[in-house]
C-alpha positions in Angstrom: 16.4 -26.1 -32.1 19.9 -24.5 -31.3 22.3 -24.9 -34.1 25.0 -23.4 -33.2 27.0 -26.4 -31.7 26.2 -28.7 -34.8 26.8 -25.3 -37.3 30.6 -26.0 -36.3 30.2 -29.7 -38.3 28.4 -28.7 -41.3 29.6 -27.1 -44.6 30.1 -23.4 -44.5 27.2 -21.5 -45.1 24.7 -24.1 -45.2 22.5 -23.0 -42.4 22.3 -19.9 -43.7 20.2 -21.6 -46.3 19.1 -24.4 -44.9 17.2 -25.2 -41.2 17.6 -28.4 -39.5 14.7 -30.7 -39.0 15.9 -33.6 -37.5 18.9 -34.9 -36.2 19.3 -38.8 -35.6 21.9 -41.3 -34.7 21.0 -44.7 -36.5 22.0 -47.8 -36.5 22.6 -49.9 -40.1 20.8 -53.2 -39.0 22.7 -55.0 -41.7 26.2 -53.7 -41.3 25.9 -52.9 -37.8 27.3 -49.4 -38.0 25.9 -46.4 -36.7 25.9 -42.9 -38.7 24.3 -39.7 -37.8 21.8 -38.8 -40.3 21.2 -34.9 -40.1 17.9 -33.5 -42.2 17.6 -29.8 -43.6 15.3 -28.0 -45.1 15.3 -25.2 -47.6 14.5 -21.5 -46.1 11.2 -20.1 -48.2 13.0 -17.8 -49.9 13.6 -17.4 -54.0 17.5 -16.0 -54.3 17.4 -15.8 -57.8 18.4 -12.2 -58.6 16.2 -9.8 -61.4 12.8 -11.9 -60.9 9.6 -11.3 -59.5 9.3 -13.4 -56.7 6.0 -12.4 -56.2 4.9 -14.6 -59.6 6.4 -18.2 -57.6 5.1 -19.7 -55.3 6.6 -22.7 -53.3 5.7 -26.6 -54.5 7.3 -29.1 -52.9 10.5 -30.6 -52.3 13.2 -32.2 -53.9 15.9 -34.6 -51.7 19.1 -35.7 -52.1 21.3 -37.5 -49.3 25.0 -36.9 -49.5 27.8 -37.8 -47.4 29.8 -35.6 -45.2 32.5 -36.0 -43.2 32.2 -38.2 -40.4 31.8 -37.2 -36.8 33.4 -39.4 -33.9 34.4 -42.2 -36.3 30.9 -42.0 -37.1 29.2 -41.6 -41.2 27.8 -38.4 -41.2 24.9 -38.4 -44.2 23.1 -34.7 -45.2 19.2 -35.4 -46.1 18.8 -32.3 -47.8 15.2 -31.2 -48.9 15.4 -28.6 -52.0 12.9 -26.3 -53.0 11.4 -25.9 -56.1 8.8 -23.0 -57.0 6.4 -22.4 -59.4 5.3 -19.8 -61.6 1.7 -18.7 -60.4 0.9 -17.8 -64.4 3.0 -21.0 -66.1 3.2 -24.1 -64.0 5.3 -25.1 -66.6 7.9 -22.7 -65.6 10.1 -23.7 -62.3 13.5 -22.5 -60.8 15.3 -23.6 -57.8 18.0 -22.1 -55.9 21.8 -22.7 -57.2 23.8 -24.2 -53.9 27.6 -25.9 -54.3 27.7 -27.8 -51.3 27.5 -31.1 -53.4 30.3 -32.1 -55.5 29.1 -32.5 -59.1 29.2 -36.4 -60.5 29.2 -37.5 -56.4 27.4 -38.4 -53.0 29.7 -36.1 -51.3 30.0 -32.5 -50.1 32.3 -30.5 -51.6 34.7 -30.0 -48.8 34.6 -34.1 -48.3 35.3 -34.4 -51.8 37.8 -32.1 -52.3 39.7 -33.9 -48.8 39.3 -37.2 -50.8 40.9 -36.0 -53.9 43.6 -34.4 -52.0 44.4 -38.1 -50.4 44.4 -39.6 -53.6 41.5 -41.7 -52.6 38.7 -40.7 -54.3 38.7 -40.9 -58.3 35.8 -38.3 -59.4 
């Protein structure tokens, strides 16, 4: 899939991270409002500095949906799927990478979030 148009709507960075998935323009049966729902995926790759890699392995996801800003007077929700790996030698032990494109405490990205607070109408 070429990014590169949609890479100008997204939060810095993210695709360097991330890889779209799907990208879908629904339609809220019940409040009769279409949003674009756009889904990403995690790259396969630990960035986690001064650990052997090689000792994780990947298992499984982890998703959040967060709102971004909206595109065409249309919502604009993130389904973002996180990685979490393993440790080969203690499944008890996992990590996950460390992104802040979320706003802590909210449903929002952190540039949305930061607009919001700036217009005095979100209270995080």
């Amino acid at each position: 899939m070429d990014t590169t148009i949609i890479s100008h709507f997204l939060p810095k960075g993210l695709l360097e991270h991330f890889s779209i998935t799907d990208l879908f323009e629904l339609c809220d049966v019940k409040e009769k409002q279409h949003f674009f729902e756009i889904t990403l995926e995690e790259n396969n790759k630990i960035l986690k500095e001064g650990i052997d890699v090689s000792q994780y392995e990947s298992k499984g996801f982890t998703e959040i949906t967060i709102q971004d800003f909206p595109i065409r007077g249309k919502a604009v929700f993130l389904k973002i799927k996180r990685r979490r790996w393993r440790n080969k030698i203690d499944p008890k032990i996992s990590i996950r990478n460390d992104f802040s494109f979320v706003a802590e405490g909210s449903g929002f990205t952190q540039e949305l979030s930061d607009f919001l607070k700036g217009t005095g109408r979100y209270k995080g």
